[in-house]
N, C-alpha and C positions, 0 to 999 in steps of 0.2 A: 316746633318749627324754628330754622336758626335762620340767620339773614342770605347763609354762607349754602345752603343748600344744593344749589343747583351750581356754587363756583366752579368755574373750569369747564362746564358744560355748555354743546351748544344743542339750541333746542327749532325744533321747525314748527309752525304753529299754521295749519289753514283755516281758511276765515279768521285769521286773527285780529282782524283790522278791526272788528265791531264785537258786541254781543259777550260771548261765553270763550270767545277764543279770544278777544282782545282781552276780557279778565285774566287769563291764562296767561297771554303774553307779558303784559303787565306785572304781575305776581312773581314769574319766573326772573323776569327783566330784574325787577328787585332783589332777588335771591339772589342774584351773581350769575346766572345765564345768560350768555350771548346769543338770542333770539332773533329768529330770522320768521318774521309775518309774509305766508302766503295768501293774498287775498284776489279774487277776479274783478272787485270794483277799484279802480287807480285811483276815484275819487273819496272812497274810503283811505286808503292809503297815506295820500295825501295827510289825511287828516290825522293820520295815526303817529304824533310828535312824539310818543313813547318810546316810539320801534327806530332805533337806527338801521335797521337793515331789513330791509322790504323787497319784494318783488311781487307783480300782476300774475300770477298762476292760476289759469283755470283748471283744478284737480279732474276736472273731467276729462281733459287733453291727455293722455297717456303721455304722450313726446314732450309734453310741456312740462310734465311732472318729471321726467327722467331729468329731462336738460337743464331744470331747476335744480334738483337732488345734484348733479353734478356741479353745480354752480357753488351752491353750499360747503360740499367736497374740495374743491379744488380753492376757497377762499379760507376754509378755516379746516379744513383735514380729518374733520371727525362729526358723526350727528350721534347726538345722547340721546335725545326724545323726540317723539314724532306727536303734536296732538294734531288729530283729524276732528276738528269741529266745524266743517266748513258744510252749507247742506240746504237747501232749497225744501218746502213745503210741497207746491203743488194745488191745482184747485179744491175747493171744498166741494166736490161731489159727488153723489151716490156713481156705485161703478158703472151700472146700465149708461150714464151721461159721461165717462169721465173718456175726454180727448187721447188718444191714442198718443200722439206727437208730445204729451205734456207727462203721461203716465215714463215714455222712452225718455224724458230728458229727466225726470225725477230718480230713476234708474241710473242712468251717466252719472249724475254728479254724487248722488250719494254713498251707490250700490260702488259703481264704475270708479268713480273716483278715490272711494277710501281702498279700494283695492288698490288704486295705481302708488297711491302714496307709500301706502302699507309694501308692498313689494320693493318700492325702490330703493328704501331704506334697510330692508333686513339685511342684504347680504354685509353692507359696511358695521352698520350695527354687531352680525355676527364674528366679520374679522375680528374687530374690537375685543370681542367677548365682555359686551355689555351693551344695552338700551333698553329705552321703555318708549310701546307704543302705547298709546287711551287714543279709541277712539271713541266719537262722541254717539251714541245710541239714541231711545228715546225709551219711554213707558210705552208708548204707542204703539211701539217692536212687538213687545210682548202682549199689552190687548188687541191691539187691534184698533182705530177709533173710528166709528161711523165718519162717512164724508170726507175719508181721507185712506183710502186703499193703497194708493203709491206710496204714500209717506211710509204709513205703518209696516208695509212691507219692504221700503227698503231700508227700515231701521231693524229692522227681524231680519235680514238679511243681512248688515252691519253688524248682529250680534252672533251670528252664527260664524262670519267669518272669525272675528274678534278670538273666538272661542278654538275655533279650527288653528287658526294661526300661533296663539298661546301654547297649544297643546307641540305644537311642530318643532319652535321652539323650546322648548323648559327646560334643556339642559342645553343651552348655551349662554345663559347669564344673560337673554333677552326676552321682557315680558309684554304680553299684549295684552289689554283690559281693554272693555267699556265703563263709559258711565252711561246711563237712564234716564237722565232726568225726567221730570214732569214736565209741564208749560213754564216757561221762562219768558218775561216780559220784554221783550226788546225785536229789535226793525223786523224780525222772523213774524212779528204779530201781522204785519203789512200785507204778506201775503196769504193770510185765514179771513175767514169770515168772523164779521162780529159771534153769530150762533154761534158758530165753530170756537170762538174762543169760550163765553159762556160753557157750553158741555164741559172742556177740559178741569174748568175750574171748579164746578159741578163735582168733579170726580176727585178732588184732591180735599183728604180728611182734615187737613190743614185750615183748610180754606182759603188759602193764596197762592198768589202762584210762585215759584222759586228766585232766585236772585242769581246774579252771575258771580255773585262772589262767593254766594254756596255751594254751585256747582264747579268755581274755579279749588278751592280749597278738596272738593275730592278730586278732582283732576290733577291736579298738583303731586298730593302724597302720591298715587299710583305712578306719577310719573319719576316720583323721588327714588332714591335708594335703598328709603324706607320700607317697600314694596316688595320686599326681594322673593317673599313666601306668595305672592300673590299674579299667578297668570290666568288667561283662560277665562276672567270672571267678569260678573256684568255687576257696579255697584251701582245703588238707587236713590237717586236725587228725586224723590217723586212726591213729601209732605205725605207718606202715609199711602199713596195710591196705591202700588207695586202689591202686587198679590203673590209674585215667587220672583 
């Protein structure tokens, strides 16, 4: 890792403002990238002293996400990286109970919204002939995890596109990846049940749960130039859990 990595590049970050995406912002910020944090809380935001250049985007707004992407464009003339870590849980309940209105918003913003991202940016990206998208996945994609049907599935859904999208490009010098992680300790705990957190951790051979600064550090490389052999793929932040 050099400090200079990301120089000259600007990079868009949602949910950067907290968590695994503010790791990410942060890290990048230090390498030499001109980072631009999309987050839906303004009050987050605020708080985010890191990020010279912030804007309130809720990735689930299709028109918001456009008119952002264009905003980015038109103040700095080029996007290098796209991380989509921005993502809502959902209640913890078996499906027979799980609210209809809460399953369609877990879908928006996750499903819905890494799409709109992910779309907005390819075509500049492609003029270019260079970017890297990561978006941010879960273990849960790939199990499945009792009392949480939405999530799981729209994180299996965030990896299927991830994969589809990689493939569409790979010959134009722009890459799409996931990362997986496992449970990661931060405000996303807020909305799980205590149980619900127990199982996860339960499941992880490790026996802790991950950090945002291990999950930024693979986020990072796929998003670097270092990456150049690697599209299409889902890497695993998960302490052993990840079974393929």
């Amino acid at each position: 890792m050099t400090a200079a990595r990301f120089e000259g590049q600007v990079a868009i970050v949602t949910g950067g403002a907290a968590g695994i995406g503010r790791a990410c912002a942060e890290r990048m910020t230090a390498e030499g990238a001109t980072v631009v944090v999309w987050d839906v809380s303004q009050e987050a935001l605020d708080g985010a002293s890191f990020a010279a250049h912030r804007a309130r985007v809720d990735q689930s707004d299709e028109a918001g996400v456009e008119a952002a992407t264009r905003a980015v464009m038109e103040r700095f003339g080029r996007i290098d990286v796209l991380v989509v870590s921005a993502g809502i849980t959902g209640p913890n309940v078996e499906v027979k109970d799980y609210p209809a209105d809460a399953w369609r918003r877990v879908m928006e913003v996750n499903v819905n919204g890494t799409f709109y991202c992910n779309k907005a940016v390819v075509p500049t990206m492609v003029a270019q002939g260079y970017g890297r998208i990561v978006n941010i996945a879960s273990v849960a994609g790939k199990e499945g995890n009792p009392n949480a049907s939405a999530y799981s599935a729209s994180k299996a859904a965030v990896i299927g596109l991830t994969k589809s999208l990689g493939k569409e490009l790979a010959r134009t010098g722009v890459t799409a990846n996931a990362v997986s992680p496992a449970a990661v300790k931060t405000a996303i705990f807020e909305q799980m049940s205590q149980t619900h957190i127990d199982y996860m951790l339960s499941k992880i051979p490790m026996g802790r749960f991950g950090t945002v600064e291990e999950n930024a550090s693979a986020i990072l490389w796929l998003a670097s130039r270092e990456a150049s052999f690697t599209t299409a793929s889902v890497i695993d932040t998960s302490g052993g859990r990840a079974t393929y």
